[in-house]
C-alpha positions as CSV (number, residue, x, y, z in Angstrom):
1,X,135.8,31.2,182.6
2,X,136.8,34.2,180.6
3,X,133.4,34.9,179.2
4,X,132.2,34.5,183.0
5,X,134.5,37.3,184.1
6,X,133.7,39.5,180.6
7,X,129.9,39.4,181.6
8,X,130.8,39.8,185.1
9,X,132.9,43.2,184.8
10,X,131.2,44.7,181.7
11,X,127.4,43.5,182.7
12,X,126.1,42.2,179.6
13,X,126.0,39.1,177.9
14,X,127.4,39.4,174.3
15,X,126.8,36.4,172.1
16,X,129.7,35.4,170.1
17,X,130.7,32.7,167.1
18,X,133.4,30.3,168.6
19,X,136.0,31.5,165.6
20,X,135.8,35.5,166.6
21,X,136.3,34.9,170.2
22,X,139.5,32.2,169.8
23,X,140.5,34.7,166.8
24,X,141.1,31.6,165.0
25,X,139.7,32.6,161.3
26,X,137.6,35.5,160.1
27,X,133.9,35.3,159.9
28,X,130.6,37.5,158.7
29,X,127.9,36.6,161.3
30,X,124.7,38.4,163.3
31,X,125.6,40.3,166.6
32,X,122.9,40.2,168.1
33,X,122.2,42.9,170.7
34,X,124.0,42.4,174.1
35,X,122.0,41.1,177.3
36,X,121.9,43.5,180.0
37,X,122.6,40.9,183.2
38,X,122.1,42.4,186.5
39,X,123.2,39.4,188.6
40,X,125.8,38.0,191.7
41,X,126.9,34.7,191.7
42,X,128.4,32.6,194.2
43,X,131.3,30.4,193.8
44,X,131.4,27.2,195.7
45,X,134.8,25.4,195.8
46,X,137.7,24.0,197.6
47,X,140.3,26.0,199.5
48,X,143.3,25.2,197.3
49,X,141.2,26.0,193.8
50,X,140.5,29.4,195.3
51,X,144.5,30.2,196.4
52,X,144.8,28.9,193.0
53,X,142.5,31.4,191.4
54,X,143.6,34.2,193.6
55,X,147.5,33.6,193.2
56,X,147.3,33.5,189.2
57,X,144.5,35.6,187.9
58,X,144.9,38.9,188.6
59,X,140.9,39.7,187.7
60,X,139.6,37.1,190.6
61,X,139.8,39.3,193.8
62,X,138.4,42.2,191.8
63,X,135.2,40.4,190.5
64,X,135.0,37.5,193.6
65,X,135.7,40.7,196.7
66,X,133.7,38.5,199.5
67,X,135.3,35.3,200.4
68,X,133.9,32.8,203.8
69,X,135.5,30.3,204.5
70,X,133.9,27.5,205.9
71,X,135.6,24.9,207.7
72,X,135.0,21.4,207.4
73,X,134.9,19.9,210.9
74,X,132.9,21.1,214.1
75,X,134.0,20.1,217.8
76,X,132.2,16.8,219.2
77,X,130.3,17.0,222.0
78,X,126.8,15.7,223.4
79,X,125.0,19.4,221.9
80,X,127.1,18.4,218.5
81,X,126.1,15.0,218.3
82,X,122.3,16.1,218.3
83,X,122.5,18.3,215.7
84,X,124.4,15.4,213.9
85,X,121.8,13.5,214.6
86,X,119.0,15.8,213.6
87,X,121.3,16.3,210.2
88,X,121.5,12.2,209.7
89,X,117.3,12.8,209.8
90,X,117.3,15.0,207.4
91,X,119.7,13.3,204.8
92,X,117.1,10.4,205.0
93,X,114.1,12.6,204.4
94,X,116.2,14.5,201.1
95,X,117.2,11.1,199.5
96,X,114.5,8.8,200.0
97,X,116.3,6.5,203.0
98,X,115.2,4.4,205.4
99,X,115.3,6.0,209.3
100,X,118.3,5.0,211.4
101,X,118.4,3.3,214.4
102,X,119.6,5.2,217.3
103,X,122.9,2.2,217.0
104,X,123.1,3.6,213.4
105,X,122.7,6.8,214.3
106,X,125.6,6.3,216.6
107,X,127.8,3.9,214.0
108,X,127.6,6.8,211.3
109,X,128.7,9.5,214.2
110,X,131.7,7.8,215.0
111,X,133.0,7.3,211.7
112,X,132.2,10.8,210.9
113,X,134.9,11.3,213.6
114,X,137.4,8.7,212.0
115,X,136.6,11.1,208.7
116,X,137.8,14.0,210.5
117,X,140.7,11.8,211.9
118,X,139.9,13.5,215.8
119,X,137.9,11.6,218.2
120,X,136.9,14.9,219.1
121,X,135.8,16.7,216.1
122,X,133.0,15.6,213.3
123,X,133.4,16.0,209.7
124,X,131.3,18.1,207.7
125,X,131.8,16.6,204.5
126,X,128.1,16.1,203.9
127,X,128.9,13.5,200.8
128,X,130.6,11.3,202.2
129,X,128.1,10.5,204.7
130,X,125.7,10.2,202.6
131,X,127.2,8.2,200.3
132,X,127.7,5.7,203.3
133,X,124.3,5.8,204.4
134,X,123.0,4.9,200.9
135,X,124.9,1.9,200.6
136,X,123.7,1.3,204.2
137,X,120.6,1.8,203.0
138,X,120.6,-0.8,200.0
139,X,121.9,-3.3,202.7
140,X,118.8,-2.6,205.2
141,X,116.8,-2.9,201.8
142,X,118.0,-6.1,201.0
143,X,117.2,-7.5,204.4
144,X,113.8,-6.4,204.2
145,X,114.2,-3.9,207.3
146,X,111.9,-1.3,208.0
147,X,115.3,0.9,209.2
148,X,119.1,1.1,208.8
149,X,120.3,-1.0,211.7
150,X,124.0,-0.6,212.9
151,X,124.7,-3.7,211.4
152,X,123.8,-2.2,207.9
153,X,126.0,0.6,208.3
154,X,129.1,-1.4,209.4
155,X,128.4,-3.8,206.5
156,X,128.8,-0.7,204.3
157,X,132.0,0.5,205.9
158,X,133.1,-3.4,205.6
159,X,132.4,-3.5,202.3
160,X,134.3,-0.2,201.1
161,X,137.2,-1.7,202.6
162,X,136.8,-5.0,201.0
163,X,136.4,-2.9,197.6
164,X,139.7,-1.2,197.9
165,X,141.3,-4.3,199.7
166,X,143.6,-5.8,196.9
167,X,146.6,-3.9,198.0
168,X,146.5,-4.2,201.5
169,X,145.9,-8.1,201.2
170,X,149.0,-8.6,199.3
171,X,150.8,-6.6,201.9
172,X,149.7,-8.5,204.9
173,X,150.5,-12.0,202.4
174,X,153.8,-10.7,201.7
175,X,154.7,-10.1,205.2
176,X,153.0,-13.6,206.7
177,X,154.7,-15.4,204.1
178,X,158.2,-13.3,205.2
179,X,159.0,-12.4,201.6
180,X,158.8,-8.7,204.0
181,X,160.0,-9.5,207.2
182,X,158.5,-7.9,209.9
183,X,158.9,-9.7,213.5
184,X,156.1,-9.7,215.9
185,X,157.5,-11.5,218.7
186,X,161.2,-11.1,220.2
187,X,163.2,-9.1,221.2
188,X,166.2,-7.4,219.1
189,X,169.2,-4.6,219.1
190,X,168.8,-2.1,216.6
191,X,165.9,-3.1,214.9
192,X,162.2,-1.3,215.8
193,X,158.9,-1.5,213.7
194,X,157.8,1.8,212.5
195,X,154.8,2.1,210.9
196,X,153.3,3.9,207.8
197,X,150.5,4.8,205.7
198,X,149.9,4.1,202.1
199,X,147.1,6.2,200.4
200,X,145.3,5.0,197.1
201,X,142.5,7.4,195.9
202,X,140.0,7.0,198.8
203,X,141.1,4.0,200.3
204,X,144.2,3.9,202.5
205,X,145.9,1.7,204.9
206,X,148.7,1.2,207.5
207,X,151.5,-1.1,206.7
208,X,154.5,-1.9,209.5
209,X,158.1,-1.1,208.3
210,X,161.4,-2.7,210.0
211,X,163.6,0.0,210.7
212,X,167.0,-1.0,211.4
213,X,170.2,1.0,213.2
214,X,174.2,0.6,212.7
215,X,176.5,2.5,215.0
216,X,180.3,2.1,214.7
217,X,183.4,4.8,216.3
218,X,183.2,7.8,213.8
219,X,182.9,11.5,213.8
220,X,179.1,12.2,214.6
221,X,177.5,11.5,211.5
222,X,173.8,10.2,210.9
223,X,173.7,8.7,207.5
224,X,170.3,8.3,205.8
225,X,170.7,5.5,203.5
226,X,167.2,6.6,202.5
227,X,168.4,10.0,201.5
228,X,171.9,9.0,200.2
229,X,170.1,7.1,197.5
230,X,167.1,9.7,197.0
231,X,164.3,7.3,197.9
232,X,164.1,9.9,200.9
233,X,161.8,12.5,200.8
234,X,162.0,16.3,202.6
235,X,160.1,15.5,205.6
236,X,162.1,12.3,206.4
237,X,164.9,14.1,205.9
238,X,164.6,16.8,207.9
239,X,163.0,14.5,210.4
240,X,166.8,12.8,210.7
241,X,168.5,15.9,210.9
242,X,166.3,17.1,213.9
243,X,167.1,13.4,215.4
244,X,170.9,14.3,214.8
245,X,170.6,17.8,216.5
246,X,168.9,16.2,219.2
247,X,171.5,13.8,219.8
248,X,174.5,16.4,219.3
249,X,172.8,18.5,221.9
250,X,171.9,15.7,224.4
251,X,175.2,13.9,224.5
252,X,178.1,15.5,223.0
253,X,177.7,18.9,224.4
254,X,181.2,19.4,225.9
255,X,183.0,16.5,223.7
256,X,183.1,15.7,220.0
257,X,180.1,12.8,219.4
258,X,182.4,9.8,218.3
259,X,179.4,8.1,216.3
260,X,178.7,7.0,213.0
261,X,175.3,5.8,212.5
262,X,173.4,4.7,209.7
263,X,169.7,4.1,209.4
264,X,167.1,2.3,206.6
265,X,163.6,1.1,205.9
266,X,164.6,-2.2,204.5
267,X,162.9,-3.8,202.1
268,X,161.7,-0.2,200.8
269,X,162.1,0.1,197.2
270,X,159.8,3.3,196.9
271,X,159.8,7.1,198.1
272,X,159.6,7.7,202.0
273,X,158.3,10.4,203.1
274,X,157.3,12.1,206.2
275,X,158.6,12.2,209.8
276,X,156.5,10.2,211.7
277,X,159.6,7.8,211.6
278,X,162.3,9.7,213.8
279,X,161.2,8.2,217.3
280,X,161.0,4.9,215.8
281,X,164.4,5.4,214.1
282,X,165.5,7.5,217.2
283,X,164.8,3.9,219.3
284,X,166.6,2.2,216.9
285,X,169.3,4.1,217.1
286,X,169.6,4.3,220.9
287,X,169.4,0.3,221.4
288,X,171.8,-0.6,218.4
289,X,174.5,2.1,220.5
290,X,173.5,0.4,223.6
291,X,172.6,-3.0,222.5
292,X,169.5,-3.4,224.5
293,X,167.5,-4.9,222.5
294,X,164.3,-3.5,221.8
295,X,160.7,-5.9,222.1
296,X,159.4,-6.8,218.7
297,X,155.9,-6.9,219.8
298,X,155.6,-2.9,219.3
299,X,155.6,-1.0,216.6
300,X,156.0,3.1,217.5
301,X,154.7,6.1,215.9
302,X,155.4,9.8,216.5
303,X,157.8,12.8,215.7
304,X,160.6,14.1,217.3
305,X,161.7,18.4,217.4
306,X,165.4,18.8,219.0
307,X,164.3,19.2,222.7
308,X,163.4,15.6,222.5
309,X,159.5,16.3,222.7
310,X,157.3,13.6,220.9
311,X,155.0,15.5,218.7
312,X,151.6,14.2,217.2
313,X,151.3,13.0,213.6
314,X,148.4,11.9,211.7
315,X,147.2,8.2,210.1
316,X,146.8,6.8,214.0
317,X,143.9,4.3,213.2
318,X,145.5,3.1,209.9
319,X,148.8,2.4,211.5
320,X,147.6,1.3,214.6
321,X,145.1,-1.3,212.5
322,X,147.9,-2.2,210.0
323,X,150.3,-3.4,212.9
324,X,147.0,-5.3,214.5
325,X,146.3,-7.3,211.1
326,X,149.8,-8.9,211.2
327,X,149.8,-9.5,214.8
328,X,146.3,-11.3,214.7
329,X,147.5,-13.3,211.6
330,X,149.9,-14.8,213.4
331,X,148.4,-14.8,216.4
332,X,147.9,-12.2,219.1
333,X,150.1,-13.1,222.5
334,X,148.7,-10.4,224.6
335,X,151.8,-8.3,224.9
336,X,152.0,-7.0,221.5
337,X,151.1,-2.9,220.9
338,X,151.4,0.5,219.3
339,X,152.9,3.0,221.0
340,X,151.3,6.7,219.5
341,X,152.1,10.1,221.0
């Protein structure tokens, strides 16, 4: 990188022995003449490497002046979804694939959109999609196809998920099994499912947490039994001070709030993070004060600011999957759910 920048800002390449330029011992040697270079080059990277570059060396704006940045998703709509298409074509022509079916073409569209986690945008992140249509195409291959059928490119998808699948199997076993209780049926006070996302390298997954409420007389406190014990990270903890504010405000606006509350994740023995809980824990709280009790069959999902507005978060398929796997394990009744924002 340093000799980069040296031929960069002096325009010659000068040829150097390893020891003179790390000034680690003392050496005779040929210099050769410097190379006059008369060049630009073009850095390709990602947005945080260039912050990065720009925040700690102070030579990178002088010698890198032009910056573009592109972004990585486009909106989705029928003109978008041709070009897709016509982009899908052309990935098959530049590595040797088999054509798509228009059902393929389709398949690899939409999860294109789950990359981009918006059913209304597309992802531009040209690997991955062609890394999925390769394995789709060693599938079609296999089958002795003359084209990549839909059912190739689900296999693929199916198969990623199968690779990365040890985890999440032993999270669903551990919760049919109720060494992790999580109730799918019923209804009780104080007690909601919330629901989370656990990211491993590429593969990630939704997993349903039982969030549980205590209120007793007190002097307006919300205790974080998450925080108290520093399993809680800054996100969830802000997200249960907004929930506190928003209480304060909504019901004790003339009159001290004569509550004590406390609120968990049981059975989490790791860091949580995020406020995608405080609706959930927000519900919990609300029908343990209450006691109504709240319908086991849903799980929720969303954030909460102080006006008591439910504000989108992100990981909707994986949660809204993750609660789906346990229900069908034990059996869907028809009445089960996941509420999003």
């Amino acid at each position: 990188w340093d000799g980069l920048k040296r031929a960069l800002r002096t325009q010659r390449i000068v040829l150097e022995a390893p020891g003179d330029y790390l000034s680690l011992v003392s050496t005779v040697a040929l210099e050769p003449d410097p190379i006059p270079l008369d060049t630009k080059v073009i850095l390709f990277g990602d947005r945080l490497l260039y912050y990065m570059l720009a925040e700690n060396d102070p030579e990178f704006s002088d010698l890198f002046k032009v910056s573009a940045d592109f972004d990585d998703q486009i909106d989705r709509d029928g003109d978008t979804d041709l070009l897709y298409a016509e982009m899908i074509a052309t990935l098959c022509r530049e590595n040797d694939l088999l054509p798509l079916t228009v059902a393929a073409v389709g398949r690899v569209i939409e999860e294109s959109s789950r990359f981009a986690e918006d059913a209304e945008k597309l992802s531009l992140e040209v690997g991955s999609i062609t890394d999925l249509m390769q394995e789709a195409d060693l599938y079609a291959r296999d089958d002795a196809a003359d084209a990549i059928d839909v059912l190739h490119v689900q296999q693929a998808i199916d198969e990623r998920v199968h690779r990365a699948d040890r985890l999440r199997e032993r999270s669903l076993e551990a919760i049919t099994r109720d060494v992790v209780m999580i109730d799918t049926e019923g209804f009780v006070a104080g007690q909601v499912n919330g629901l989370s996302v656990l990211s491993l390298g590429q593969a990630s997954f939704g997993r349903p947490t039982r969030i549980t409420a205590r209120t007793r007389m007190g002097k307006g406190n919300v205790v974080d039994i998450e925080r108290e014990v520093d399993l809680g990270g800054a996100l969830h903890s802000k997200g249960v001070l907004i929930l506190t504010g928003f209480l304060s405000a909504h019901f004790a606006i003339n009159i001290p709030l004569s509550l004590t509350a406390t609120l968990v994740f049981e059975q989490s023995y790791g860091g949580v993070d995020g406020d995608s809980a405080s609706v959930a824990e927000l519900v919990a709280l609300l029908s343990s004060l209450a006691e109504v009790p709240v319908n086991q069959g849903l799980a929720v999902t969303g954030s909460l600011n102080q006006l008591g507005q439910i504000q989108p978060i992100g990981g909707v398929n994986e949660k809204i999957e993750g609660f789906f796997d346990i229900c069908m394990r034990r059996g869907l009744t028809g009445d089960q759910g996941v509420i999003i924002p």
